[in-house]
Residue, then its C-alpha position, 0 to 999 in steps of 0.5 A: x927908146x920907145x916910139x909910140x904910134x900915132x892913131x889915125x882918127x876913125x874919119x881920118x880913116x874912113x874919108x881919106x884918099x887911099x893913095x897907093x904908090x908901088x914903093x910902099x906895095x910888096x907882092x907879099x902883101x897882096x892877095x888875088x881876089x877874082x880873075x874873071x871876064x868882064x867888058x870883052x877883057x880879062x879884070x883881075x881883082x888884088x887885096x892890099x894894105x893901105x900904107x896909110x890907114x891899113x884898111x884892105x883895099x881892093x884893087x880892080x885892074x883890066x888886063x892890057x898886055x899878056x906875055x909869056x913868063x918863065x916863072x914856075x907855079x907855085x912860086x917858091x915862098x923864097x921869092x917873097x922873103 
């Protein structure tokens, strides 16, 4: 069975709410942009898909809490598959 894929209008793109839940967001998909200082916290700025339209999405987040990790760099591309 063929399934065809419903093309999203070019409106529909550029005027919906791009509204992101972290169960269609994988780590995979990501790409760090900048962390940099900004208002007395560190701001760390992430590229994403929207699950929706596919437009890339940058994502502007402050940092709240740092903790250690245990995780070594760089990370095993393993981790992502």
């Amino acid at each position: 069975m063929r399934v065809k894929r419903a093309r999203m209008t070019y409106d529909y793109a550029r005027d919906h709410e791009h509204e992101l839940s972290a169960e269609y967001l994988y780590a995979s998909d990501a790409e760090v942009l900048g962390i940099y200082d900004a208002d007395d916290s560190l701001q760390v700025d992430v590229a994403v898909i929207c699950p929706e339209c596919s437009e890339t999405l940058r994502l502007e987040t402050t940092v709240d809490k740092v903790t250690s990790s245990g995780t070594e760099l760089p990370l095993d591309e393993d981790y992502y598959d």
